[in-house]
N, C-alpha and C positions, 0 to 999 in steps of 0.2 A: 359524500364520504371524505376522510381524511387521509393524508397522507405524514407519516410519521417518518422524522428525519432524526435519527437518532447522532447523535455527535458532540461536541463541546463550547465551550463558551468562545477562546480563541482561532477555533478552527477560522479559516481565512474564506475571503468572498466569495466560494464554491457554495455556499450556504444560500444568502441572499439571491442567486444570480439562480439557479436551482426554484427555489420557492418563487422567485417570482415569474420561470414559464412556468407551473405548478399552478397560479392563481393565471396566468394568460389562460389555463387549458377550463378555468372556471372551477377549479377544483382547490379543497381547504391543506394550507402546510401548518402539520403542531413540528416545534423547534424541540427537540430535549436535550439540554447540553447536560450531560451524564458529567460533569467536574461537578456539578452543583447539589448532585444527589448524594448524600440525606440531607445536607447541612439547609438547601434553603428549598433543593424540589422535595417533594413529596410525591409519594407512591403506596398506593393501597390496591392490594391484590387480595382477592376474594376467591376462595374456590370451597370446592362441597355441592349442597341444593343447587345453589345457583353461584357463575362463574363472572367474575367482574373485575375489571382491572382500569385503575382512575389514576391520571400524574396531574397536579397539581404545581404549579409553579405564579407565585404571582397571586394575580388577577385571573388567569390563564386555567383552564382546567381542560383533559381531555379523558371522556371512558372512551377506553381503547375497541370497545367494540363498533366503534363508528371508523375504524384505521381499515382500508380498502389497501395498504399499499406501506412496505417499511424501506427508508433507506437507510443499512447498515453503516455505514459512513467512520466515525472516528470514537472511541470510550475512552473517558479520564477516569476511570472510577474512584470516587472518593478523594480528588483531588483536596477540596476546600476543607477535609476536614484537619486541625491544627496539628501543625507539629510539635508541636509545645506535649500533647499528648504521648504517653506511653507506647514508646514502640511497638511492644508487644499488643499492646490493645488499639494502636492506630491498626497496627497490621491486619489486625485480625477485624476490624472495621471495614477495610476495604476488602479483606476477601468476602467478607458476607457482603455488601453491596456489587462486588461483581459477580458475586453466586444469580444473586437477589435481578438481575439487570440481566445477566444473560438468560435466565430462566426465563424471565419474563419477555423476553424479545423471540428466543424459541420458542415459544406457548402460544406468540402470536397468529393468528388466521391469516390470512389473504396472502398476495406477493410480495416475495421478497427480493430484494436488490443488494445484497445475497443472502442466500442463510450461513447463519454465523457456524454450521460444520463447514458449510462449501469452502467459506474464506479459512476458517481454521487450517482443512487440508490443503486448500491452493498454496497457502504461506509455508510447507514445506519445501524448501529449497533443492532438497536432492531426490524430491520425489517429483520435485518441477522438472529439471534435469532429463531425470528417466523418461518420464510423460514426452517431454518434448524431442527427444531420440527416435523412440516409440514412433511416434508421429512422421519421425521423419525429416525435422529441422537441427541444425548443423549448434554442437555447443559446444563452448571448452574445454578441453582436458583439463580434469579438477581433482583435487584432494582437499579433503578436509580429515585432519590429524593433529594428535597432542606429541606424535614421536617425529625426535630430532633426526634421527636419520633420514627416515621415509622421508620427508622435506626436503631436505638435502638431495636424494639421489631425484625425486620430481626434479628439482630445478635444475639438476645435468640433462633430465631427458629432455627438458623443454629449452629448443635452441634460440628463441625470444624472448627469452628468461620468463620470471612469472611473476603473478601481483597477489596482493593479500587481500584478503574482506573476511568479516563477519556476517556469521548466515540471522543473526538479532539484531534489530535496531534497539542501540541504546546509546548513551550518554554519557562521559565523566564529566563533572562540576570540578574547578579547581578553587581552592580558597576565598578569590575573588566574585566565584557565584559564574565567571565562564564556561560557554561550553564544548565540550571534545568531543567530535564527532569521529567514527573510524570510518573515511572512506577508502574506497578501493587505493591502495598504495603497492608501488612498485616494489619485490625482497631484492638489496644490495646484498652483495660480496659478504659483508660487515652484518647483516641481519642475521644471515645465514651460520652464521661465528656465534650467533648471541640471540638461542630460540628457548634457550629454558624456561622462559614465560610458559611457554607450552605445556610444563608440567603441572599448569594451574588452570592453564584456557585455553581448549582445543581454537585450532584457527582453519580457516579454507583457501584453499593456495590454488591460481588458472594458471594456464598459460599465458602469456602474453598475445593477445591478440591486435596485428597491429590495425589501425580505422583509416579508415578514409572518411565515414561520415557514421556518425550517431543517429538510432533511430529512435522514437517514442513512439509507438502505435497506440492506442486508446482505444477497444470495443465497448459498444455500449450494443449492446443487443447483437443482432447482425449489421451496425452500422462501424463501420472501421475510420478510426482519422490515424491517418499519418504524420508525423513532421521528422526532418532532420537537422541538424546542426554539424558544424564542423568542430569539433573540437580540439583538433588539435592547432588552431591559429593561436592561442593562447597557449604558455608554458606551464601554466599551474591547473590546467584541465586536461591533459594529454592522457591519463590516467583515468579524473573520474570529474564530467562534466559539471556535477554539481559543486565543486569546488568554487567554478567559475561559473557558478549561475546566474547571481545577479548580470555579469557582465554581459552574459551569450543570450539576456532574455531576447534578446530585438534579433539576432540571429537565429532561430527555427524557423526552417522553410516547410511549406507543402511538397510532401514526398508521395511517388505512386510506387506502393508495394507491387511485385510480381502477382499477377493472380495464384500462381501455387503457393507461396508465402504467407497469402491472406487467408486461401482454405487450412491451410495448417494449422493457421494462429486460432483460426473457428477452429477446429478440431481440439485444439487446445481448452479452449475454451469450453467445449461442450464435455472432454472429459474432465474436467473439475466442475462443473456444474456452475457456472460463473455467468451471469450477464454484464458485469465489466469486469474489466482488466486492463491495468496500464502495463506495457511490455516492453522490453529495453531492446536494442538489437543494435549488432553493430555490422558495417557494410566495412566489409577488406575491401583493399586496393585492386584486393585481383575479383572485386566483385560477389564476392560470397556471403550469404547472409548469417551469422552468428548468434546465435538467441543465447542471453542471458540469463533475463527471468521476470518472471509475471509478476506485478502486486495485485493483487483482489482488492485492494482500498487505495490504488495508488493516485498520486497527486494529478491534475491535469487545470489547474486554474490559468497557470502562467502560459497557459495556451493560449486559451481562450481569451485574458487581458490583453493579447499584444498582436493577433490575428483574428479577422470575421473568417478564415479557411475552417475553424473549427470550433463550432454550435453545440461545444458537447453536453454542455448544461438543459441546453433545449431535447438532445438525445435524451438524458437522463429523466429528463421529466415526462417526454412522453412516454419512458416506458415505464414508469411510477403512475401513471392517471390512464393507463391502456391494459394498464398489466400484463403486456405483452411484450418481448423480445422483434 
């Protein structure tokens, strides 16, 4: 049987490193980098009498009914096709190829690493929030708001003042083809003078929580890795670690979660129906643990490059070729 790794052409060496305990465990990895569908992969889905579903790429060909096992992983849809094209008809190009891709990954038989509602609902933020309340682990005081006031009096209630994020990951481009990322940023005196953006893009306001040590937990089934970093030895990470990430790669250590912390984070996990999750957590000075929020597709490469503490790629594949948790 195969094992089908759905994701893109750039995704980074979580890929390779994956497929290949995938082929230790003697078992087949198809690659589909969804940037390349229509333009160079092919897909032919058959249904009616009989049910049949073939990707084509290459030399490369796989009918899906030989796939025992999907990893959900990363979708570019319709990346490669030209911009030069018709707005309106590039756009409407790629909504039908992610009609077309997601239907067909839903439709799939066997196990999945995750089904793409699980990750859908896990990726809402203030339902992650609740969930994790619910449960019982400690989270910020948060607002997310397009009114100037409400902002305003948050950041009188909050005596550590408060930081901004978006609950979407996106992107501005500036002329130069650079990219602007919104990470978590501190609200000044001065921001708070000058929020009328907000009558165009609602935004999400915490309290300031102060760290002693950043967490990154990573479940892959029932198996949990920890690491921590310090982030605040650096000036331009005190806020939001990935600012300074290239710099802080060599800084993550092995961390032991509290055992109540870990059942929780399962707990977590089992109510969104997840078998992974990359989880952010922050450890106060007076010791208390902070949960931020879960990714369903979150990163965990630069772990693995720069410590043997964490095998998660080996994780991942035995639960792709065991189909089990």
């Amino acid at each position: 049987m195969t094992v089908l790794i759905v994701t893109f052409s750039k995704d980074n060496d979580s890929i390779p490193l994956v497929i290949k305990e995938i082929e230790a465990n003697k078992e087949k990895a198809f690659r589909f980098d969804t940037d390349k569908y229509p333009t160079e992969v092919k897909l032919d889905i058959y249904s009616g009498d009989t049910e049949q579903v073939i990707i084509t790429d290459g030399e490369q060909k796989l009918d899906l009914s030989e796939v025992s096992s999907v990893w959900y992983r990363r979708m570019r849809y319709g990346q490669k096709i030209p911009n030069s094209m018709d707005k309106q008809y590039r756009d409407a190009s790629i909504n039908e190829c992610r009609a077309t891709l997601r239907g067909m990954i839903a439709s799939l038989q066997g196990f999945h690493l995750d089904k793409m509602f699980n990750v859908d609902r896990a990726n809402n933020k203030q339902l992650q929030l609740q969930a994790a309340r619910e449960i019982g682990l400690l989270t910020p005081r948060t607002l997310t708001s397009n009114n100037l006031e409400t902002v305003k009096q948050f950041a009188q209630e909050c005596q550590q003042g408060i930081v901004t994020k978006m609950l979407s990951s996106f992107a501005i481009y500036d002329v130069q083809g650079r990219e602007n990322v919104v990470f978590t940023t501190p609200v000044t005196n001065d921001d708070l003078e000058n929020l009328e953006g907000l009558h165009f893009c609602p935004m999400t306001f915490q309290e300031n929580v102060p760290k002693a040590l950043e967490l990154r937990t990573t479940i892959v089934g029932h198996r949990i890795f920890t690491a921590a970093v310090d982030s605040q030895i650096l000036a331009g990470s005190t806020y939001d670690w990935r600012l300074e990430g290239m710099a802080l790669l060599k800084n993550w250590q092995p961390y032991n979660l509290p055992e109540d912390m870990e059942k929780k984070l399962l707990k977590l996990m089992n109510y969104f129906g997840l078998n992974y999750g990359a989880i952010d957590i922050i450890v106060t000075p007076d010791n208390r643990y902070i949960f931020l929020e879960i990714n369903p597709v979150g990163e965990f490469f630069w772990l693995e490059k720069y410590s043997p503490n964490y095998p998660i790629s080996q994780a991942i594949a035995e639960v792709l070729v065991t189909n089990k948790n």
